[in-house]
DRENDO-1510 file (C-alpha; in Angstrom, 1 decimal, always signed):
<recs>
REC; n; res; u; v; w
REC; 1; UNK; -71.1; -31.3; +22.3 .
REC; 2; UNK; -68.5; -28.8; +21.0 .
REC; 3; UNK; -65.5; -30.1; +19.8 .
REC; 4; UNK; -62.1; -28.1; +20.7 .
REC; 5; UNK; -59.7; -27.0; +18.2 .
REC; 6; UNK; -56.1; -27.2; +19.0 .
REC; 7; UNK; -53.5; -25.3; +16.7 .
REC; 8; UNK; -50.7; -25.7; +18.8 .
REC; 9; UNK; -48.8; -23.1; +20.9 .
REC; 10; UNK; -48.7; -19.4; +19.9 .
REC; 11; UNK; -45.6; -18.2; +18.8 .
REC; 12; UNK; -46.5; -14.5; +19.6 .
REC; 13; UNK; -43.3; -12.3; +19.5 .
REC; 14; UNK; -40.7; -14.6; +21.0 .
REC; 15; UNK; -39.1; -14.9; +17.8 .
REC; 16; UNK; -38.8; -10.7; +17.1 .
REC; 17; UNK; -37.3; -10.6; +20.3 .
REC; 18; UNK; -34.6; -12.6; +19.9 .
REC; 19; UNK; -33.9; -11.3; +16.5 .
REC; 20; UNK; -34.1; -7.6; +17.4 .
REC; 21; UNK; -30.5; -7.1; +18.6 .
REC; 22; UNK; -29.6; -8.1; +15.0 .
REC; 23; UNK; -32.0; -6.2; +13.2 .
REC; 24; UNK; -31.4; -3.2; +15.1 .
REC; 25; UNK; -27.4; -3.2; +14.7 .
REC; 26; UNK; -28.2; -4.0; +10.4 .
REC; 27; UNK; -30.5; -0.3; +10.8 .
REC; 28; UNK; -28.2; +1.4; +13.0 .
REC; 29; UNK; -24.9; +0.3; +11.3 .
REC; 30; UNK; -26.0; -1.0; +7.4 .
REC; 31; UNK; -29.6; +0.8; +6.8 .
REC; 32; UNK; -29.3; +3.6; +7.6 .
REC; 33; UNK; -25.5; +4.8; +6.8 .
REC; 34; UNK; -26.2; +3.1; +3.1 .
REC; 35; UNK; -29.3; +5.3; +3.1 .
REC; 36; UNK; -27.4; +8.8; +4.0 .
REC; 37; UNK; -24.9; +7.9; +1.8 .
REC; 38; UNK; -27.3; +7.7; -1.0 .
REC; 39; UNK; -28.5; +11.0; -0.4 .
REC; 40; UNK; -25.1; +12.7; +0.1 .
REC; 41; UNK; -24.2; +11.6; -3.4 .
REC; 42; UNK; -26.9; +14.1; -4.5 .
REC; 43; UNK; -25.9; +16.9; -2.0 .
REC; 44; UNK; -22.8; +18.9; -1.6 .
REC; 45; UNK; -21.5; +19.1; +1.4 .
REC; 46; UNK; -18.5; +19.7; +3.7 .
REC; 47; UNK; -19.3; +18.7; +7.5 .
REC; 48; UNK; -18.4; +22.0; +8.5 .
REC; 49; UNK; -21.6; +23.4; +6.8 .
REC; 50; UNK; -24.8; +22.6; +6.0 .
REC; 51; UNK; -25.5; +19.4; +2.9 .
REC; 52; UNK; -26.9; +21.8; -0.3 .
REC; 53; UNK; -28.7; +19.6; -2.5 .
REC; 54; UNK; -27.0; +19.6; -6.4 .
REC; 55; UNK; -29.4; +16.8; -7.8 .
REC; 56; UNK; -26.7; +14.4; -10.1 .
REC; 57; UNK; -24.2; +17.2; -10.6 .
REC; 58; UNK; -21.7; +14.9; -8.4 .
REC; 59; UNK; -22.1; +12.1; -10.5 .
REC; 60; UNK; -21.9; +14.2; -14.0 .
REC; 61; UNK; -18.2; +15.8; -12.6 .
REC; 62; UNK; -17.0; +12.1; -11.9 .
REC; 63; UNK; -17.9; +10.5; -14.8 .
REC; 64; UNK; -17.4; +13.4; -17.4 .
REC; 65; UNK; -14.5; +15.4; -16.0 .
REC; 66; UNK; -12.6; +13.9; -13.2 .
REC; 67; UNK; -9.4; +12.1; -14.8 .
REC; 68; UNK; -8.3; +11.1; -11.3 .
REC; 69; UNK; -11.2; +8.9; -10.5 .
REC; 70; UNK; -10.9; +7.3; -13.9 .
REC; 71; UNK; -7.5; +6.4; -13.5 .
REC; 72; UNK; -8.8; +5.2; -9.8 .
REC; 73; UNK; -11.6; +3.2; -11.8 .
REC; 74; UNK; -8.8; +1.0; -14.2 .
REC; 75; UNK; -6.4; +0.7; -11.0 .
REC; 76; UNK; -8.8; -1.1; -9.2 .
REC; 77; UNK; -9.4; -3.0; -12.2 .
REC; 78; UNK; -6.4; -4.3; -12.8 .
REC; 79; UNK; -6.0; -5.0; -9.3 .
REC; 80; UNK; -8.8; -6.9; -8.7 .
REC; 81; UNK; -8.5; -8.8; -11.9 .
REC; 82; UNK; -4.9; -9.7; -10.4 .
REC; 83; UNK; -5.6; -10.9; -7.3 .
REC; 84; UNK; -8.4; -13.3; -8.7 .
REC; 85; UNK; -6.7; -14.2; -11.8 .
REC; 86; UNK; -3.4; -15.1; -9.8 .
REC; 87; UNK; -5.0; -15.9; -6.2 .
REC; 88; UNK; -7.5; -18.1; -6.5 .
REC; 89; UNK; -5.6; -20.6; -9.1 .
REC; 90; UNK; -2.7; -20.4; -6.1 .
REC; 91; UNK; -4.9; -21.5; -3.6 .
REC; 92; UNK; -6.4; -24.6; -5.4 .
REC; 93; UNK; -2.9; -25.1; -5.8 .
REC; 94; UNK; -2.0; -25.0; -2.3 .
REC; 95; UNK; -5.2; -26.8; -1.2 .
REC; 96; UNK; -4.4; -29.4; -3.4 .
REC; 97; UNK; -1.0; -30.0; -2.1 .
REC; 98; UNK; -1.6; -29.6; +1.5 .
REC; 99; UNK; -4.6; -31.9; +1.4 .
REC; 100; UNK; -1.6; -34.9; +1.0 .
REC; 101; UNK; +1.0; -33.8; +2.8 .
REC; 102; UNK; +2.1; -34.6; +5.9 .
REC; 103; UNK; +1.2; -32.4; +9.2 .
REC; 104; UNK; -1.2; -31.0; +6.8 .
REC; 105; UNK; -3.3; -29.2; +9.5 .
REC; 106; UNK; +0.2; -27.8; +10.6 .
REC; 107; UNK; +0.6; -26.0; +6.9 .
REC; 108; UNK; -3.0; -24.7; +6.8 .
REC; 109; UNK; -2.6; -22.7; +9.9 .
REC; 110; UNK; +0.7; -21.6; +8.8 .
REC; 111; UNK; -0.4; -20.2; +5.4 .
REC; 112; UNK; -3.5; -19.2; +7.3 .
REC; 113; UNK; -1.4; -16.9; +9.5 .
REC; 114; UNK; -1.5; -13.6; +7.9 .
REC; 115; UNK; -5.4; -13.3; +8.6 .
REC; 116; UNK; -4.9; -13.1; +11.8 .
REC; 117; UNK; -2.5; -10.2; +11.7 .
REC; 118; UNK; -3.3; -6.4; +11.1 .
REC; 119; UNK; -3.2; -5.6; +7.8 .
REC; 120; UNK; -1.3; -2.7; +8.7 .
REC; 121; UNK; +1.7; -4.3; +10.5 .
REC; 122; UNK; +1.5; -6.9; +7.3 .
REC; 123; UNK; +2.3; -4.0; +5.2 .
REC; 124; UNK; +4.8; -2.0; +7.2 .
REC; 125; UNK; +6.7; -6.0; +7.1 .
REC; 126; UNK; +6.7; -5.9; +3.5 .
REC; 127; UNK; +7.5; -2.4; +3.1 .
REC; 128; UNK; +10.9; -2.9; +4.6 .
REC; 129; UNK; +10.9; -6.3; +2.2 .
REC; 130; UNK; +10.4; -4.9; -0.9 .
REC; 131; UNK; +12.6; -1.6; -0.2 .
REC; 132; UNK; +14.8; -0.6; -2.8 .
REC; 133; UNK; +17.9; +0.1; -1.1 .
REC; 134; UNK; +17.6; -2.1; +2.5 .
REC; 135; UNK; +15.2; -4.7; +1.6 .
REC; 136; UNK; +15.8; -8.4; +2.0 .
REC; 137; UNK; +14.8; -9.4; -1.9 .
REC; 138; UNK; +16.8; -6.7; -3.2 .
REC; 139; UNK; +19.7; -7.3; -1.2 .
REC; 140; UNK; +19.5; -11.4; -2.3 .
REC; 141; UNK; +19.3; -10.5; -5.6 .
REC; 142; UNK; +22.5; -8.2; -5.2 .
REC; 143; UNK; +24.5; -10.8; -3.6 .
REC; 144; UNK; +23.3; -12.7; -6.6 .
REC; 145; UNK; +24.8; -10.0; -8.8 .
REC; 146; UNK; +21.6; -8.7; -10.4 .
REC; 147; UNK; +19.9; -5.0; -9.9 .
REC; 148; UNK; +16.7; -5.7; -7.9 .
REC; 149; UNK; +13.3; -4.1; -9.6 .
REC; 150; UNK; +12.2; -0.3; -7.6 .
REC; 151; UNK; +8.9; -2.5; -6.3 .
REC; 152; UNK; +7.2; +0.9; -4.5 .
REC; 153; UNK; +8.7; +3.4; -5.9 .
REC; 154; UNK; +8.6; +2.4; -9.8 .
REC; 155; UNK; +4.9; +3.2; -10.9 .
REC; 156; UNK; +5.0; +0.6; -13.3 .
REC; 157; UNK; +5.8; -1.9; -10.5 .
REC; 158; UNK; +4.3; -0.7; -7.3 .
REC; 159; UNK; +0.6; -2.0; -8.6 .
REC; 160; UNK; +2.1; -4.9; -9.1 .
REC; 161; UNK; +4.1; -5.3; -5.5 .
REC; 162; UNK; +0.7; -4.4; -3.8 .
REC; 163; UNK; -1.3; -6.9; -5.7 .
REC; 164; UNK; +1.8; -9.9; -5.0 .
REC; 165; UNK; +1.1; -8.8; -1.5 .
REC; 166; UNK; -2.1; -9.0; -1.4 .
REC; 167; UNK; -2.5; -12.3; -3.0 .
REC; 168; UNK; +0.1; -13.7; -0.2 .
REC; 169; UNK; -2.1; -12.1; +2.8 .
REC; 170; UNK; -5.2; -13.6; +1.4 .
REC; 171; UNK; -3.9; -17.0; +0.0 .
REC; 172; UNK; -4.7; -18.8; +3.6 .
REC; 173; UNK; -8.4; -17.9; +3.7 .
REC; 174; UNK; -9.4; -19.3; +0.5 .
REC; 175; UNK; -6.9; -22.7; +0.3 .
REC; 176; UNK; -9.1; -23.4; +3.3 .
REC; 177; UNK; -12.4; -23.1; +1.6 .
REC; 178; UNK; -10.8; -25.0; -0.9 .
REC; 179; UNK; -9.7; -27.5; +1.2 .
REC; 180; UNK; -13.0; -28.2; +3.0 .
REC; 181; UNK; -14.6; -28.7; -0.7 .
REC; 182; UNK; -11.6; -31.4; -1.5 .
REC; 183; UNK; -12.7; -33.1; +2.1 .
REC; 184; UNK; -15.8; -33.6; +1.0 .
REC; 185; UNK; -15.1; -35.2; -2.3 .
REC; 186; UNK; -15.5; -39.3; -1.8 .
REC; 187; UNK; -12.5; -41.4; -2.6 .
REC; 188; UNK; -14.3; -44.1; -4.5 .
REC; 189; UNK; -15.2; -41.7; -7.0 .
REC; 190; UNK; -11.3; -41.1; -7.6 .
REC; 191; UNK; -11.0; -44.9; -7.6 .
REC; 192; UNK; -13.6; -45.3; -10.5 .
REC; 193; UNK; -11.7; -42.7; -12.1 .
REC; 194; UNK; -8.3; -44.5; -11.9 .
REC; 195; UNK; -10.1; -48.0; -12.8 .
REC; 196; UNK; -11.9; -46.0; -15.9 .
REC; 197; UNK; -7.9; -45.2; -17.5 .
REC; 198; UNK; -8.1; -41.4; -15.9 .
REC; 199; UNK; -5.0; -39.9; -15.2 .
REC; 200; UNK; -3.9; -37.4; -12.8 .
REC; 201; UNK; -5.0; -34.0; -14.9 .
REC; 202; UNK; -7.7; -35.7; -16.3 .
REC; 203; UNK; -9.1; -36.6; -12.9 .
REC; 204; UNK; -8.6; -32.9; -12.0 .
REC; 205; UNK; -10.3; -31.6; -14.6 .
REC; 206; UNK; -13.2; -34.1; -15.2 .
REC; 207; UNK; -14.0; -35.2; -11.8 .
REC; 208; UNK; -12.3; -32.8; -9.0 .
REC; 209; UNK; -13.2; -29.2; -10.2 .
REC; 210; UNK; -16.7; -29.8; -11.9 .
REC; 211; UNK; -17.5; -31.4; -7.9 .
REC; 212; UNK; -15.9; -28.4; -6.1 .
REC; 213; UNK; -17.6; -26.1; -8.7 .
REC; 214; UNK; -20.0; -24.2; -5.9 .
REC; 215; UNK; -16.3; -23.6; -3.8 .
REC; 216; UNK; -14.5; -22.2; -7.2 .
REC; 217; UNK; -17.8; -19.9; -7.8 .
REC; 218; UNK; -17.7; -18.6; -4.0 .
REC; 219; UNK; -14.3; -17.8; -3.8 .
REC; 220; UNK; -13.9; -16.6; -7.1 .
REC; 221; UNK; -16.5; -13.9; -6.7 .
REC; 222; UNK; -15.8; -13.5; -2.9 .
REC; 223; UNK; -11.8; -12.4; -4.3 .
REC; 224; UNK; -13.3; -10.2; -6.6 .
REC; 225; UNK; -15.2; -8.3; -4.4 .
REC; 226; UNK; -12.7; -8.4; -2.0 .
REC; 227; UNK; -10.4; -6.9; -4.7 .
REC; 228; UNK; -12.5; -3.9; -6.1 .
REC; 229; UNK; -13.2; -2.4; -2.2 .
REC; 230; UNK; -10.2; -3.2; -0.8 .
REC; 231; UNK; -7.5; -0.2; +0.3 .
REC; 232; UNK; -6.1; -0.5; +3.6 .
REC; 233; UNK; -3.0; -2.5; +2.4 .
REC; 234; UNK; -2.5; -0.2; -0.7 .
REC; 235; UNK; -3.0; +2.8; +1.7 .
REC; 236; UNK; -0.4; +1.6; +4.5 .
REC; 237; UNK; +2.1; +0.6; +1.8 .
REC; 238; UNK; +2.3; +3.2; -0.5 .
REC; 239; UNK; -0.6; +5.5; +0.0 .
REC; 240; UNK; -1.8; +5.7; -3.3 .
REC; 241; UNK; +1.8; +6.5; -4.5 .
REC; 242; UNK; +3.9; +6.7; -6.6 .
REC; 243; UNK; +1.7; +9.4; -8.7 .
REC; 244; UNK; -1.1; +8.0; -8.4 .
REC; 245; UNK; -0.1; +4.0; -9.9 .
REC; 246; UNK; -1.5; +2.6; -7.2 .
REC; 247; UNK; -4.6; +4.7; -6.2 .
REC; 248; UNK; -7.7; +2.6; -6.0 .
REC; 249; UNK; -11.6; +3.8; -6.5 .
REC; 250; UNK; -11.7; +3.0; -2.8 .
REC; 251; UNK; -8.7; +5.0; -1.4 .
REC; 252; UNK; -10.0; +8.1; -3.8 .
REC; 253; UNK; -13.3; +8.2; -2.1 .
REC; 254; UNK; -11.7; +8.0; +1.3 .
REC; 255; UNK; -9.4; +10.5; +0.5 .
REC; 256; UNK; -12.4; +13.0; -0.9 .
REC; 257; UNK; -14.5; +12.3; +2.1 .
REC; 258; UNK; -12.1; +13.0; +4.9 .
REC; 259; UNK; -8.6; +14.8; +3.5 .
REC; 260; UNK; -10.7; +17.1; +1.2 .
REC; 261; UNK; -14.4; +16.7; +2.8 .
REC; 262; UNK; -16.2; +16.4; -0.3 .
REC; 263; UNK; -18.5; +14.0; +1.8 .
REC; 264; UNK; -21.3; +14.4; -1.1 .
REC; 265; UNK; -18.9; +13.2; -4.2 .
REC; 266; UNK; -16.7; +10.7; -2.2 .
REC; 267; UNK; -20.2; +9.2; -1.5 .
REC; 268; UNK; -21.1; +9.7; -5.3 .
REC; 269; UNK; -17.5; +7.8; -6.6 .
REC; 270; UNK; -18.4; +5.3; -3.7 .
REC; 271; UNK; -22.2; +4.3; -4.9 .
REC; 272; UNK; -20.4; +4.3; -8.3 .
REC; 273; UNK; -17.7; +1.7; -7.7 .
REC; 274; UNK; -20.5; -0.2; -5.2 .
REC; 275; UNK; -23.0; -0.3; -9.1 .
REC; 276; UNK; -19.6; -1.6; -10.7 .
REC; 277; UNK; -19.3; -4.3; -8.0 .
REC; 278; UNK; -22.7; -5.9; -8.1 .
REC; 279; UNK; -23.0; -5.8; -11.8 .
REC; 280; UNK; -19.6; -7.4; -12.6 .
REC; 281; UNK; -20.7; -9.8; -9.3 .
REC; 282; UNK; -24.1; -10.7; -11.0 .
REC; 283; UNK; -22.7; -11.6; -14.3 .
REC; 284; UNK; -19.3; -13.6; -12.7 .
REC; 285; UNK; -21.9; -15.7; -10.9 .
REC; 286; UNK; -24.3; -16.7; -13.4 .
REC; 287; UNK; -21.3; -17.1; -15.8 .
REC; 288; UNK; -19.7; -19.8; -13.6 .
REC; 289; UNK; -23.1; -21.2; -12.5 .
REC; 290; UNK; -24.4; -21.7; -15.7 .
REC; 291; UNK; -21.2; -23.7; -17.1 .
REC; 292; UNK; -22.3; -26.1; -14.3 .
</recs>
């Protein structure tokens, strides 16, 4: 008598049909824009005409002989390096606080606010704030008998301005990442701490952080990614101004591709910063993993 084998029901396609609407919008919208990019970086060509392919010629006129992109290169540096260096210590800070205060869910979606606007209104708000003449911290200060700083217009000060803003409009997201990590931590490990002699900055620094570690990694590298491609705020606030202080890698490709429609080296200078990203990514993670 013949026995009957039985391996369960046949999963067929069902699953790549529910999964096709995403892989089709990663092709239409990731894939294969990534992939033309890649191979306009090796091209010349202004959409008017037809792409004429210069091999790494693009790449040998950033690096070698563009000063501007250079500049663009330490700008976005030093405003990445700002925003994470400043940012992320802020909002421990503020998830730390908030997490015992009162109305605390009431504070969260207060600081969380300025997600939820356009980043473009949020700059046009702080452009008449930080304005030289009119704006309100200026004008304090001036009642207060002191000569507020030029915050846009000074190109030693605008980077800085931008990156104070930036911090502010991105604060909110990351106190709540924080926050959810401090949820998690279990109070009886804070009462063997304060039966073991631990006080409240050794608690911090020998129980809270090393627990929240894998929150501190994320949002650390999340805020510097974040920094290096960002340039909508610093392009609605002072436009790359003044003289160039504030122009990052980002806003210089944007500009080549679609003021001067260099599409083949803005897509160069953007594969270029995109190498930076992942690299300094790579080694920020392992670096914070491994002191795990």
């Amino acid at each position: 008598m013949s026995s009957v084998r039985d391996d369960g029901p046949s999963v067929g396609a069902a699953p790549w049909v529910f999964l096709a609407p995403l892989l089709i919008f990663v092709a239409v919208f990731l894939i294969l824009p990534l992939g033309f990019s890649v191979w306009l970086s090796f091209t010349r060509w202004n959409p008017l005409g037809t792409p004429s392919w210069v091999g790494l010629r693009q790449f040998e006129y950033l690096l070698t002989r563009d000063a501007d992109f250079w500049r663009s290169i330490v700008n976005t540096f030093v405003f990445a390096f700002g925003f994470v260096a400043v940012g992320v210590p802020l909002s421990l800070g503020l998830a730390f606080v908030f997490s015992r205060a009162r109305g605390k869910a009431v504070w969260r979606s207060i600081y969380y606010l300025p997600q939820l606007t356009n980043v473009v209104a949020i700059a046009y708000i702080w452009q008449f704030v930080l304005d030289d003449r009119y704006g309100a911290i200026n004008r304090l200060l001036g009642m207060a008998g002191m000569r507020g700083p030029d915050w846009l217009t000074d190109p030693g000060m605008a980077l800085v301005s931008v990156i104070l803003v930036m911090i502010w409009y991105d604060a909110g997201k990351n106190m709540l990442v924080f926050s959810a990590a401090l949820e998690a931590v279990d109070g009886e490990i804070y009462d063997a701490a304060t039966l073991d002699g631990a006080g409240p900055m050794r608690t911090l620094w020998s129980v809270t952080l090393p627990i929240i570690r894998p929150a501190f990694v994320f949002v650390t590298v999340t805020s510097f990614i974040t920094g290096m491609g960002f340039f909508a705020l610093v392009l609605a606030m002072t436009g790359g101004g003044p003289r160039g202080a504030t122009e990052v890698t980002a806003l210089y490709t944007y500009r080549m591709a679609f003021e001067d429609l260099r599409m083949g080296r803005a897509s160069a200078g953007a594969l270029i910063l995109f190498a930076i990203i992942g690299v300094l990514s790579a080694v920020q993670f392992r670096a914070l993993r491994d002191r795990a």
